[in-house]
GUMAR-991685 format. One record per residue (C-alpha): x, y, z negated; residue number from 1. Coordinates in Angstrom, 1 decimal. Example, Ala and Ser with C-alpha at 12.3 -4.5 7.8 and 13.67 -1.06 7.14 Angstrom:
residues 2
@east->12.3&north->-4.5&up->-7.8&resi->1
@east->13.7&north->-1.1&up->-7.1&resi->2
***
This chain:
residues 384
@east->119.6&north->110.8&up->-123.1&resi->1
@east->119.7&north->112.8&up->-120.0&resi->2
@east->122.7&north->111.8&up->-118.1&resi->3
@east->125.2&north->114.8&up->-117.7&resi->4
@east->125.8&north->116.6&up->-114.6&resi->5
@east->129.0&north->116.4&up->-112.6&resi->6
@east->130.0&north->119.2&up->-109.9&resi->7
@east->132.4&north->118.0&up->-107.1&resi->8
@east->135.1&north->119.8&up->-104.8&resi->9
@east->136.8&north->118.4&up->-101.9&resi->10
@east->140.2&north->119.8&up->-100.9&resi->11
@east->142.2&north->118.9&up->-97.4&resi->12
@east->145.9&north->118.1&up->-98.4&resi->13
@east->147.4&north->117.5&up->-95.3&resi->14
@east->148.1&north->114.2&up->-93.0&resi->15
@east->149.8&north->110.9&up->-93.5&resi->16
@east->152.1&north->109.6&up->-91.7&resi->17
@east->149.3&north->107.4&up->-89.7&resi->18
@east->147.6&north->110.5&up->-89.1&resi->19
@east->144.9&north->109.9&up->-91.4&resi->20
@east->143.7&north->112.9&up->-93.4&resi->21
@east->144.4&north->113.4&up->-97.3&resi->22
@east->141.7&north->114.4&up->-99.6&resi->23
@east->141.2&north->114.4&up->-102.8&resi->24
@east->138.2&north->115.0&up->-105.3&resi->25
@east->138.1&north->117.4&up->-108.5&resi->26
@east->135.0&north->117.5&up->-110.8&resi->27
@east->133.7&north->119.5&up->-113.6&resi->28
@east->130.5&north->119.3&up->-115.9&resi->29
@east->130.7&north->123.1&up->-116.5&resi->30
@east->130.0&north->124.6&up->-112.6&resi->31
@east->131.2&north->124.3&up->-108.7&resi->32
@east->133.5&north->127.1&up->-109.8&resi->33
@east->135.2&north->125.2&up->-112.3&resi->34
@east->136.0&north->122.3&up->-110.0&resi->35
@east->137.2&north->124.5&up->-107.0&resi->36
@east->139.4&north->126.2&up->-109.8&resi->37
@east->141.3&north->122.7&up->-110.5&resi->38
@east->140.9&north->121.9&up->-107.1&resi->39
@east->143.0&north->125.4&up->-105.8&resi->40
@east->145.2&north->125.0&up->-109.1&resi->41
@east->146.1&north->121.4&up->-108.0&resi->42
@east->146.4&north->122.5&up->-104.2&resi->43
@east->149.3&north->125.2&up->-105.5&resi->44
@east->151.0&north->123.3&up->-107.8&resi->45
@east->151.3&north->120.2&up->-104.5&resi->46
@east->152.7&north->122.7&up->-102.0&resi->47
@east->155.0&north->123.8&up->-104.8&resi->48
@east->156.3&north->120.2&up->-104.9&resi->49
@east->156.7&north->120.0&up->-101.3&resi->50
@east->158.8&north->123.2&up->-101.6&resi->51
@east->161.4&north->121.7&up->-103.9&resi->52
@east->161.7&north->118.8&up->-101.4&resi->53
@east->162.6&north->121.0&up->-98.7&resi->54
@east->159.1&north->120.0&up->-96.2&resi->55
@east->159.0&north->122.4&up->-93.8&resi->56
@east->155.6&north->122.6&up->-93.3&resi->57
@east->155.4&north->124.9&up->-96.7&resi->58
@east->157.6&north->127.6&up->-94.9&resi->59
@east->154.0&north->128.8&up->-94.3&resi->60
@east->152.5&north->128.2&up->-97.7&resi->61
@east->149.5&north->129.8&up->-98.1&resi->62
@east->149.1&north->133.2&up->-100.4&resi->63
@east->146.8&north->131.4&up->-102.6&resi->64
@east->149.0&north->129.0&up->-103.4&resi->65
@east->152.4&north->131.0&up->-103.9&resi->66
@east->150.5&north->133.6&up->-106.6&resi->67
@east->148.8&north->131.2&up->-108.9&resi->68
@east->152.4&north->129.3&up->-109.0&resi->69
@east->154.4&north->132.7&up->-109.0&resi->70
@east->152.4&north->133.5&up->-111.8&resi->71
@east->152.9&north->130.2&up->-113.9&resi->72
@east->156.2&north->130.3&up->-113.4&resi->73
@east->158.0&north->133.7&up->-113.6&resi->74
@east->155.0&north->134.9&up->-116.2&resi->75
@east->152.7&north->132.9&up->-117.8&resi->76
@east->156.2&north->131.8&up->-120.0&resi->77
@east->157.3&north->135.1&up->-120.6&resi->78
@east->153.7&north->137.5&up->-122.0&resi->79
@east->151.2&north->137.7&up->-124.5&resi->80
@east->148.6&north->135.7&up->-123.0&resi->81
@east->145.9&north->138.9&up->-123.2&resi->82
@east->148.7&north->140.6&up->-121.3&resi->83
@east->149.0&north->137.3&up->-119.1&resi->84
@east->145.2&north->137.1&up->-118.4&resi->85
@east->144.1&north->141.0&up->-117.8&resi->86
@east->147.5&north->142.5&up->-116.3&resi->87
@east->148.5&north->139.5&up->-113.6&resi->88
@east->146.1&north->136.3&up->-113.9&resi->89
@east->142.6&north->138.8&up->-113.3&resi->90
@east->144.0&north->141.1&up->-110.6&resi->91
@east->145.0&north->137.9&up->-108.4&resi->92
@east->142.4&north->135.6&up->-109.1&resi->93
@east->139.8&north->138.3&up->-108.8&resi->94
@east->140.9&north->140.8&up->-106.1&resi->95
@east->143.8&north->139.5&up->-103.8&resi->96
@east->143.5&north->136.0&up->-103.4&resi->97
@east->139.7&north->137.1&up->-101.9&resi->98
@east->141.2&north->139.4&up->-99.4&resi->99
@east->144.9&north->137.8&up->-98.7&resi->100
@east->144.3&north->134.0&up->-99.9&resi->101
@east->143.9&north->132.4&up->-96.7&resi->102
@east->147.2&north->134.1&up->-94.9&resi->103
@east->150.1&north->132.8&up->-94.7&resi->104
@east->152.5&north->134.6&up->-96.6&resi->105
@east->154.9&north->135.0&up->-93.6&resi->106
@east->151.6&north->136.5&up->-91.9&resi->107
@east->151.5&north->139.2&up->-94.6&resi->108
@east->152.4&north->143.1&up->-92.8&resi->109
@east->152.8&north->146.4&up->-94.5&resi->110
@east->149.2&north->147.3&up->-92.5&resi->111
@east->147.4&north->144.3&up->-94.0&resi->112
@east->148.5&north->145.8&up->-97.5&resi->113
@east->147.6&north->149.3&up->-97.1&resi->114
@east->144.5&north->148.5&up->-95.8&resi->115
@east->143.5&north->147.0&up->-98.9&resi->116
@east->145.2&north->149.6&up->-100.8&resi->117
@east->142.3&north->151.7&up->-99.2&resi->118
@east->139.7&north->149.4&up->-99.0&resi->119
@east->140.3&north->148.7&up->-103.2&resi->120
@east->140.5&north->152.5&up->-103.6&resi->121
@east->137.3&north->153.0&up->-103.0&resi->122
@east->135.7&north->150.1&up->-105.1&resi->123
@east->137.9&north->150.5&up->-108.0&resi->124
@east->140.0&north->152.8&up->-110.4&resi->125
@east->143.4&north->154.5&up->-109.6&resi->126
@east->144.9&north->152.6&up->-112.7&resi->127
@east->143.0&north->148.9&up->-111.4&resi->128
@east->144.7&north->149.5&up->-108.0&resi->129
@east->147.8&north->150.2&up->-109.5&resi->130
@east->147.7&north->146.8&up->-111.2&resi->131
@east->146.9&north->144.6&up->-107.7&resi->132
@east->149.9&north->146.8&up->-106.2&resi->133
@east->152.4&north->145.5&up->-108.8&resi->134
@east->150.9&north->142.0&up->-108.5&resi->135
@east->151.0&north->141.8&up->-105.3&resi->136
@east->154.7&north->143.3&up->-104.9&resi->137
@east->155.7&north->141.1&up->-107.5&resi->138
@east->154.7&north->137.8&up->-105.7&resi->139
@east->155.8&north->138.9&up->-102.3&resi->140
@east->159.0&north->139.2&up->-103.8&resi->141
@east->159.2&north->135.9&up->-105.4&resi->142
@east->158.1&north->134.3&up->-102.4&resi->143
@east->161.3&north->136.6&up->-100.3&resi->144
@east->163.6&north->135.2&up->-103.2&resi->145
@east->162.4&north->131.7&up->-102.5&resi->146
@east->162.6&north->131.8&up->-98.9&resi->147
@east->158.6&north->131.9&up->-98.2&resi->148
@east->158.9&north->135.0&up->-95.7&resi->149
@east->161.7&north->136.8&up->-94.8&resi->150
@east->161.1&north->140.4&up->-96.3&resi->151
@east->158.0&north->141.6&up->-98.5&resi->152
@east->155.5&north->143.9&up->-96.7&resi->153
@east->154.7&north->145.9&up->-99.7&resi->154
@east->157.6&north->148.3&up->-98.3&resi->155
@east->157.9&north->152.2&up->-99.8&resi->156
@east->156.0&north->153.3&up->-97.5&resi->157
@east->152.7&north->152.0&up->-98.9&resi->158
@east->150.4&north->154.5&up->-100.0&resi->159
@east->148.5&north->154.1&up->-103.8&resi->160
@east->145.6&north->156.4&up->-104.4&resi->161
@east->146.1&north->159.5&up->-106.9&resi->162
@east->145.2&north->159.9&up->-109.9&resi->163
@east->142.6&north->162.4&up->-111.1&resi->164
@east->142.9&north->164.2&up->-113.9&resi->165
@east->142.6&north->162.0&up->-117.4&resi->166
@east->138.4&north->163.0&up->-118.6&resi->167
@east->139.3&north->164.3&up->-121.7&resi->168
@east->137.8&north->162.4&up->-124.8&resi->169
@east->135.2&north->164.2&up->-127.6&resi->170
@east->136.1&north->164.3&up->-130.7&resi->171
@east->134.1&north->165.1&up->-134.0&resi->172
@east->134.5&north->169.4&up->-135.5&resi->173
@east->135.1&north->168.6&up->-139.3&resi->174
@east->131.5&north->169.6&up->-140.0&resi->175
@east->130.5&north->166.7&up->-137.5&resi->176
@east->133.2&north->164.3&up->-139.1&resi->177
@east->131.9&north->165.0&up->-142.4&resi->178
@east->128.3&north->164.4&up->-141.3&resi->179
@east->128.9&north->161.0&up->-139.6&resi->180
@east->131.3&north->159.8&up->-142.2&resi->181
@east->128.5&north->160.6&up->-145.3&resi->182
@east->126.0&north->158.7&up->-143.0&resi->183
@east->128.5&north->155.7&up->-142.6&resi->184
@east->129.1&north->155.5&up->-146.5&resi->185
@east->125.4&north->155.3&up->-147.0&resi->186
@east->124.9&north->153.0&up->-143.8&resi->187
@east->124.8&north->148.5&up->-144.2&resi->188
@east->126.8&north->149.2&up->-141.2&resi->189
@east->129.4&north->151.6&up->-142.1&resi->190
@east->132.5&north->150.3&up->-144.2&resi->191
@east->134.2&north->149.7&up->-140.8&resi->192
@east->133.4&north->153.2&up->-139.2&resi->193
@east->134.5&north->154.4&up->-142.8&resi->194
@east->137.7&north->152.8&up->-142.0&resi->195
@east->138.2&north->153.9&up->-137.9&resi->196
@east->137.6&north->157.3&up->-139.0&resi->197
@east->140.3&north->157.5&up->-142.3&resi->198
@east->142.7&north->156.1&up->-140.4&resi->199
@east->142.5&north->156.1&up->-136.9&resi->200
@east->143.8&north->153.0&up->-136.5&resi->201
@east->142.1&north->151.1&up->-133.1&resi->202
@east->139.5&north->148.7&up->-132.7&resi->203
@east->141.9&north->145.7&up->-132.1&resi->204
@east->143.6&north->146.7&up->-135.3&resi->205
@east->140.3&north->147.1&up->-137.3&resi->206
@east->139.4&north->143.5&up->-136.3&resi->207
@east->142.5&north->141.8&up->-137.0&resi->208
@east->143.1&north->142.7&up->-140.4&resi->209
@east->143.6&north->140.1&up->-143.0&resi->210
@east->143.2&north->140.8&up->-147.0&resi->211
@east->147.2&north->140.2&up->-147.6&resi->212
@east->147.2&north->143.9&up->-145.4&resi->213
@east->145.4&north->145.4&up->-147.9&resi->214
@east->147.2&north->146.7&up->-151.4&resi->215
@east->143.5&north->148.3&up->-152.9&resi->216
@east->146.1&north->149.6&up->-156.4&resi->217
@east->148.6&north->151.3&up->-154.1&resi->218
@east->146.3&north->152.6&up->-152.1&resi->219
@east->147.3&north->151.4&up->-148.6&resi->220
@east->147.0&north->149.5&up->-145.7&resi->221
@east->149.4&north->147.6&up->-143.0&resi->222
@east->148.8&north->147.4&up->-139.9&resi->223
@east->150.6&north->143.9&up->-138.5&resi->224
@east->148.6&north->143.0&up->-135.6&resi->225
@east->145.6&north->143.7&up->-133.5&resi->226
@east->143.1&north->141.1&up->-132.2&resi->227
@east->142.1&north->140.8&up->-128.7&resi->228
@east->139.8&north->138.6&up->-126.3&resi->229
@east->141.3&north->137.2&up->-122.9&resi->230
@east->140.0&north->134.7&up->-121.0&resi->231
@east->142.0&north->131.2&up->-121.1&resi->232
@east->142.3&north->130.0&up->-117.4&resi->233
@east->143.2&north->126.4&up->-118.4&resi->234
@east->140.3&north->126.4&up->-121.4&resi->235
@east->137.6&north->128.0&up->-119.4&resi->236
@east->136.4&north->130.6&up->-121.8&resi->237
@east->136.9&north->133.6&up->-123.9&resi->238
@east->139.6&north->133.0&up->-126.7&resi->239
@east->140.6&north->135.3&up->-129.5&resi->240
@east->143.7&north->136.4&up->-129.6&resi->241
@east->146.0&north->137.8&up->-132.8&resi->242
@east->149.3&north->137.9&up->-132.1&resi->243
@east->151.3&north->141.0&up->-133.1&resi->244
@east->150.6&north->144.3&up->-131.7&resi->245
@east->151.9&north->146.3&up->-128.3&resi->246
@east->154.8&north->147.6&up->-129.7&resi->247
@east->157.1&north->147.7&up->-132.8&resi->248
@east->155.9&north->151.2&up->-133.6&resi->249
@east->152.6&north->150.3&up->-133.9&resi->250
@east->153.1&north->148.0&up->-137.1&resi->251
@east->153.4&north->150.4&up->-139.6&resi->252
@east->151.4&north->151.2&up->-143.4&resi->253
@east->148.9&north->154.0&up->-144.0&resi->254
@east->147.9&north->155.0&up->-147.2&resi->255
@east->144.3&north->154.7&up->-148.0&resi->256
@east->143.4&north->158.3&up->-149.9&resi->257
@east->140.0&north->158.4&up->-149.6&resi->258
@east->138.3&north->157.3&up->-152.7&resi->259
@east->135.1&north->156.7&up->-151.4&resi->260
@east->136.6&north->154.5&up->-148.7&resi->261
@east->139.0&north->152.8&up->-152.0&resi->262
@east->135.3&north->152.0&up->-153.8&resi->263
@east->134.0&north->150.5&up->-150.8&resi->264
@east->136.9&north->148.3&up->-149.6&resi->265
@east->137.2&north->147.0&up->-153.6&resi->266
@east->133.1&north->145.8&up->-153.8&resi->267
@east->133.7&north->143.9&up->-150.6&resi->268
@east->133.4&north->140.7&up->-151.7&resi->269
@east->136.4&north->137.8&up->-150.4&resi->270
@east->133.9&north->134.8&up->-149.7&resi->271
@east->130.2&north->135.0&up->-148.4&resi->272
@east->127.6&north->132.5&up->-147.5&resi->273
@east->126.8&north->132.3&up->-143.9&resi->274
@east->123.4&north->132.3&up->-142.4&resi->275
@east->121.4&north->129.0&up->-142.7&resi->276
@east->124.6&north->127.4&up->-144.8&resi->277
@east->124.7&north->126.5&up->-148.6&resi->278
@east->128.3&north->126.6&up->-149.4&resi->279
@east->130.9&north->129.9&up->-149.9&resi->280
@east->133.5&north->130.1&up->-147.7&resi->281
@east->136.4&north->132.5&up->-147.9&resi->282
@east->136.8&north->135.0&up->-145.4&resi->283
@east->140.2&north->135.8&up->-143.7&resi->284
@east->139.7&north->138.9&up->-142.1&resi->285
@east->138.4&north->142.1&up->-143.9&resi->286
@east->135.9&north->143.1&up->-141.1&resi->287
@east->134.3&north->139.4&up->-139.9&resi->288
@east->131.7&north->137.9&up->-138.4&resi->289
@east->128.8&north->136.5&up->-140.0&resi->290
@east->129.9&north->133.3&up->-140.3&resi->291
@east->133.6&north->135.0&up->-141.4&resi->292
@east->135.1&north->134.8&up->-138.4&resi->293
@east->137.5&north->137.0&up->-136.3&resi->294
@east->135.1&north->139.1&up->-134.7&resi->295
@east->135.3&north->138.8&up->-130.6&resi->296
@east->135.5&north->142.9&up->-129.8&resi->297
@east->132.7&north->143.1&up->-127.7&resi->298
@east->130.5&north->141.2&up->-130.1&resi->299
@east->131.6&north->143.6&up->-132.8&resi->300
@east->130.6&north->146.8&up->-130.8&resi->301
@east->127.2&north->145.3&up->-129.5&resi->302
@east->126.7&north->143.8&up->-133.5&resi->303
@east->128.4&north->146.5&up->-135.6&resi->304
@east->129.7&north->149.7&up->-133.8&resi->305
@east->126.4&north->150.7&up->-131.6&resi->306
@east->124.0&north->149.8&up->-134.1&resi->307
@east->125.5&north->152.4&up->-136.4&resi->308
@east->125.9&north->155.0&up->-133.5&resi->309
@east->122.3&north->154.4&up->-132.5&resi->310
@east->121.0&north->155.3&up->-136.0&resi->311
@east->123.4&north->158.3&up->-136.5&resi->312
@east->121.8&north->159.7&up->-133.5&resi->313
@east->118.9&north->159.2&up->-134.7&resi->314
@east->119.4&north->161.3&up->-138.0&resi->315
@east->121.7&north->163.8&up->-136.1&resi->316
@east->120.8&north->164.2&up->-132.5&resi->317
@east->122.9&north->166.9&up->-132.5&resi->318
@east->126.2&north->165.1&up->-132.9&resi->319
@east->128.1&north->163.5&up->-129.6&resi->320
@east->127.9&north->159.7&up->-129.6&resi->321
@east->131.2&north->158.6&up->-129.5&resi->322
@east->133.7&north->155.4&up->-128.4&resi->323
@east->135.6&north->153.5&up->-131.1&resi->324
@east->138.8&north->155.3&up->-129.5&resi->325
@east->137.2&north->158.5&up->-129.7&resi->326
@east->137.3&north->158.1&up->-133.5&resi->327
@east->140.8&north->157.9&up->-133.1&resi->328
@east->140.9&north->160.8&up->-131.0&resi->329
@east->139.2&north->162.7&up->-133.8&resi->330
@east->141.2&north->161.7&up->-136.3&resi->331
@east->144.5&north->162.8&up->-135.0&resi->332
@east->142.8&north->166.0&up->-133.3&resi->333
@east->141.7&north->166.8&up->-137.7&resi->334
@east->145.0&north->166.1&up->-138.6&resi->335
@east->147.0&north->168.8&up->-136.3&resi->336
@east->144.0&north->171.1&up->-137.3&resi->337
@east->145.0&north->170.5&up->-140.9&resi->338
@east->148.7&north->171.1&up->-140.6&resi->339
@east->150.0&north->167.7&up->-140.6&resi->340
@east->153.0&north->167.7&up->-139.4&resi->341
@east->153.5&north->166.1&up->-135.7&resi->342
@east->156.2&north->163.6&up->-136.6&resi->343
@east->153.7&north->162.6&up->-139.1&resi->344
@east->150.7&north->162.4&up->-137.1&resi->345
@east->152.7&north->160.2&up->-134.4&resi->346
@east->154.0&north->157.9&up->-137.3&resi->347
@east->150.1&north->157.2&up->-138.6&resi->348
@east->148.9&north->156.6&up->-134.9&resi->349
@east->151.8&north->154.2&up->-134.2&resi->350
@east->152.8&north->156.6&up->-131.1&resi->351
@east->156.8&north->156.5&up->-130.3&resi->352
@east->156.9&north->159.9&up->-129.4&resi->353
@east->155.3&north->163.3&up->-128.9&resi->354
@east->153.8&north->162.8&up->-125.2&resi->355
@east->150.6&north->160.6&up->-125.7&resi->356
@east->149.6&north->163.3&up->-129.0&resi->357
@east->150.1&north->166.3&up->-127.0&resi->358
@east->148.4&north->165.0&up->-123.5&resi->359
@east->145.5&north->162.4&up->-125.2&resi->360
@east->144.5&north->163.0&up->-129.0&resi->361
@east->145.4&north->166.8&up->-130.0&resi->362
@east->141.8&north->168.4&up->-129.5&resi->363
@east->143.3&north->172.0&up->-130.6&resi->364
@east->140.5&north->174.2&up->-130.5&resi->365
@east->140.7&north->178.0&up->-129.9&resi->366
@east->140.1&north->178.4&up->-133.6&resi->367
@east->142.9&north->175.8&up->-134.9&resi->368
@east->145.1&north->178.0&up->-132.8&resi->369
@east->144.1&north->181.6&up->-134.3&resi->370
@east->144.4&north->180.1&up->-137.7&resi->371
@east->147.9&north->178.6&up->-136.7&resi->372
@east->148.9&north->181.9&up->-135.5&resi->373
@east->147.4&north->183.8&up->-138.5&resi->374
@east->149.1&north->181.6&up->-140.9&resi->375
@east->152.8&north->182.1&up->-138.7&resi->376
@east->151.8&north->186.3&up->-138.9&resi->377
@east->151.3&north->186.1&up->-142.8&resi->378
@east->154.5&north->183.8&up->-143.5&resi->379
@east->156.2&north->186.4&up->-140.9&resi->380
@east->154.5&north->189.4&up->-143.1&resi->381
@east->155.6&north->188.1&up->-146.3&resi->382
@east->159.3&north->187.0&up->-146.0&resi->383
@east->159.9&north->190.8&up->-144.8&resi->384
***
């Protein structure tokens, strides 16, 4: 048996009291990466220590070590841990401790911040810069709080980049929706479009769905929680995620009124036999994987979603190619064309209020908006 591999890092902890160096080894049997990444983690969570005790050799603790700490402590305790992972442990890990890492955090000025501000700005999104600006403001001010540095440099006058104008999304006309949903009933591929576009309920919420949300004899479906992928800093990898949803308007239940959709959702059988595997096992989740479990998102686009897209396009070059969300989009921009009422459009989407229909999803057409006034001229015509 080949014997397994061990990748080592070395990190400089400071000096004795003799004067002799301290060092101390980490090592990992996944990569070099992985051993620096216990190496910095135990580096932070030492000059931490030496904090509390009052050293004064930490009043110039590095900025690498004050954010991954900041982080555990005034955080990590407090968020989802998708919202933990992608909003604070990503930006820092992946953007600012690169550029500010190695300063001290007493070092830090207001220039030294706007010039990343403008470096980042041209390497990444408005909305991805925002995110290492509140980071960033949010550990300097920790640090101020614990008396790291004396005052923050991300001051007011820090400039963030501006925002362009949102691309608008496509969305299906009702003779494209009705095309691509015919194709998905006839599709291996296409209970789960079937379902994005009926509902417009969102990817996450697609993929966590359990049977006990599903009442096939009433005819509806509720939505409880979404499932997301975020990577686990202290695993190492990619972990799935279902834990409740953004916000308490999203949980909510939709009836199910298609009757196609009803046939399709009642022939789905509870248990399956995975690949290469003898015995049944029951299935959790409506929309799995093959071997029934949660789907990871990203696997379910590249396994389910595109597949199907690629072969509608292929029957019906002539319809856009949309996003999961898009199918979203469409389905609230067909419900306003319809009539729905607003309120009950934003109820069905899991919105709070009236702004993201009326900026994001409502697709009113030229058409939906002579037929709207049309139909407000007859009602006017008649009641006089």
């Amino acid at each position: 048996m080949a014997r397994k591999k061990y990748y080592e890092c070395k990190i400089t902890l400071g000096k004795a009291i003799t004067g002799e160096i301290i060092r101390k080894s980490f090592y990992s049997s996944k990569s070099k990466s992985d051993a620096k990444r216990k190496a910095e983690k135990y580096r932070a969570a030492h000059e931490l220590e030496l904090l509390c005790r009052g050293n004064e050799p930490v009043r110039h603790t590095l900025f690498s070590a004050w954010a991954l700490e900041c982080l555990e402590l005034y955080k990590k305790p407090y968020v989802k841990p998708n919202t933990y992972s992608g909003t604070y442990l990503s930006p820092v890990q992946n953007h600012l401790i690169p550029h500010f890492g190695n300063m001290a955090l007493d070092a830090i000025l207001p220039i030294h911040v706007q010039q990343y501000i403008n470096e980042a700005a041209k390497q990444y999104s408005p909305e991805t810069v925002k995110k290492d600006y509140a980071a960033l403001s949010f550990i300097m001010q920790t640090a101020v709080d614990n008396g790291l540095c004396r005052t923050s440099p991300v001051t007011k006058t820090i400039r963030l980049p501006k925002y362009k104008t949102v691309t608008e999304k496509t969305a299906f006309t009702q003779q494209e929706y009705d095309i691509a949903f015919a194709f998905a009933a006839q599709h291996p591929l296409g209970l789960d479009i079937m379902f994005l576009m009926e509902t417009g309920i969102s990817r996450s919420e697609l993929l966590g769905l359990r049977w006990e949300d599903l009442d096939l004899e009433q005819g509806t479906v509720t939505i409880s929680q979404g499932l997301v992928s975020y990577y686990d800093d202290e695993a190492g990898q990619w972990t799935i995620s279902a834990d409740g949803l953004k916000n308490k308007y999203r949980k909510r239940t939709i009836p199910l009124v298609n009757q196609l959709l009803l046939e399709r959702l009642r022939e789905k059988p509870h248990t399956i036999v995975p690949p290469r595997k003898k015995k049944a096992v029951e299935t959790e989740y409506v929309f799995h994987g093959p071997y029934g479990q949660p789907y990871q998102p990203n696997n379910w686009a590249n396994r389910v979603y595109r597949p199907f897209m690629k072969d509608l396009l292929a029957a019906h070059p002539e319809l856009p190619e949309l996003s999961p969300h898009e199918l979203r989009h469409t389905r609230a921009t067909l419900w306003v064309a319809q009539g729905m009422e607003p309120l009950m459009v934003i109820r069905l989407l899991g919105h709070c209020d009236m702004k993201m229909l009326t900026k994001i999803y409502d697709h009113t057409s030229v058409d939906t908006l002579r037929a709207a006034l049309e139909a407000a001229k007859k009602s006017q015509q008649t009641a006089s």
